[in-house]
C-alpha positions as CSV (number, residue, x, y, z in Angstrom):
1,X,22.1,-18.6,-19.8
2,X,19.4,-20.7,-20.5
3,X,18.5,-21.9,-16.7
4,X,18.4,-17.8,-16.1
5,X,15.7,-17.4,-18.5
6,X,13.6,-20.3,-16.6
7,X,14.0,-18.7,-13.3
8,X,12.2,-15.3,-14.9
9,X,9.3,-17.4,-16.3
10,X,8.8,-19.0,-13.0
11,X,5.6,-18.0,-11.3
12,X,6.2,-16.3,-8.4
13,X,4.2,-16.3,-5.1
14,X,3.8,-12.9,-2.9
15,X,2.0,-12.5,0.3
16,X,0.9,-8.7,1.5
17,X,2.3,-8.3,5.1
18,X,0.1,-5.6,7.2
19,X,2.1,-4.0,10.4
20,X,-0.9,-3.9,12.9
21,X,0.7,-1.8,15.2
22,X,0.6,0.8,12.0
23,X,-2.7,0.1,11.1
24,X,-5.7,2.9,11.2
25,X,-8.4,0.7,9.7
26,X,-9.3,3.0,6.8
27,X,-9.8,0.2,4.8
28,X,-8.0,1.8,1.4
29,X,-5.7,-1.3,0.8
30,X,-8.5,-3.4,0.6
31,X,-10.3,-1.2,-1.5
32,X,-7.6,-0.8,-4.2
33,X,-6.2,-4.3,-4.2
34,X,-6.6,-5.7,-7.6
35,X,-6.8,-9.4,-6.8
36,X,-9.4,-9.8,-4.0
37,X,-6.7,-10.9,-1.4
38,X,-7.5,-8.1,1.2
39,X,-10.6,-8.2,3.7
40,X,-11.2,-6.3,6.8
41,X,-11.4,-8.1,9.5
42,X,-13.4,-8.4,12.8
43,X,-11.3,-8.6,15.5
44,X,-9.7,-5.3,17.1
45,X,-6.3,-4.1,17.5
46,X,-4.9,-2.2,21.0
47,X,-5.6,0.9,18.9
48,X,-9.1,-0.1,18.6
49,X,-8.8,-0.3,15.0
50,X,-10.2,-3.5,12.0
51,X,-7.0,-3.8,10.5
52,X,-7.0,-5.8,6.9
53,X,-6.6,-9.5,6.9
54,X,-5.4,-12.1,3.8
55,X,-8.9,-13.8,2.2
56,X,-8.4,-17.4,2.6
57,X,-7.7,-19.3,-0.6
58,X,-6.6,-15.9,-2.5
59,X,-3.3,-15.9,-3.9
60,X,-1.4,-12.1,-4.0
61,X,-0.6,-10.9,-7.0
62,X,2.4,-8.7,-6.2
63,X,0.5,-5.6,-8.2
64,X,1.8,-3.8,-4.7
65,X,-1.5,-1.5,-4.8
66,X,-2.2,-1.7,-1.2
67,X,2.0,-0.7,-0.6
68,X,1.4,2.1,-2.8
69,X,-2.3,3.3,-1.1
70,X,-1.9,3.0,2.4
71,X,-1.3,6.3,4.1
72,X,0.3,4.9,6.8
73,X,2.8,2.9,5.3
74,X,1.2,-0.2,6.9
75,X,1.3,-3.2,4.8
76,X,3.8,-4.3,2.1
77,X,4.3,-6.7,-0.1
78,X,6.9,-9.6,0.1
79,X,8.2,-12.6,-2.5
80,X,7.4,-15.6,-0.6
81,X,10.6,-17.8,-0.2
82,X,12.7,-15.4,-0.4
């Protein structure tokens, strides 16, 4: 019982995942993401399209904002080592 309780405490580390192929560049996730974590980027997709990239140094918070925003259903969120 008491190594349960531990686990829950532990911090846990997410990481957004964005499905380029998906991807319109709209920029919402980034807008709405709590933590900082999204950026759009530079570089093109074969859509044409800026989709959003991970900030270097930024830790995910799991709040799942950009999951829930997206009108495309192009990025989640993931528990790292999992």
């Amino acid at each position: 019982m008491f190594w349960r309780n531990i686990c829950l405490l532990m911090p846990r580390k997410y990481a957004p995942r964005i499905l380029e192929s998906g991807c319109k560049g709209c920029g919402i996730c980034a807008h709405f993401c709590t933590g900082g974590v999204l950026e759009m980027s530079g570089e093109f997709t074969q859509k044409g399209y800026h989709p959003p990239r991970t900030k270097k140094g930024s830790e995910c918070k799991g709040c799942r904002n950009c999951e829930l925003m997206c009108p495309d259903l192009a990025i989640f969120v993931e528990e790292e080592g999992k």
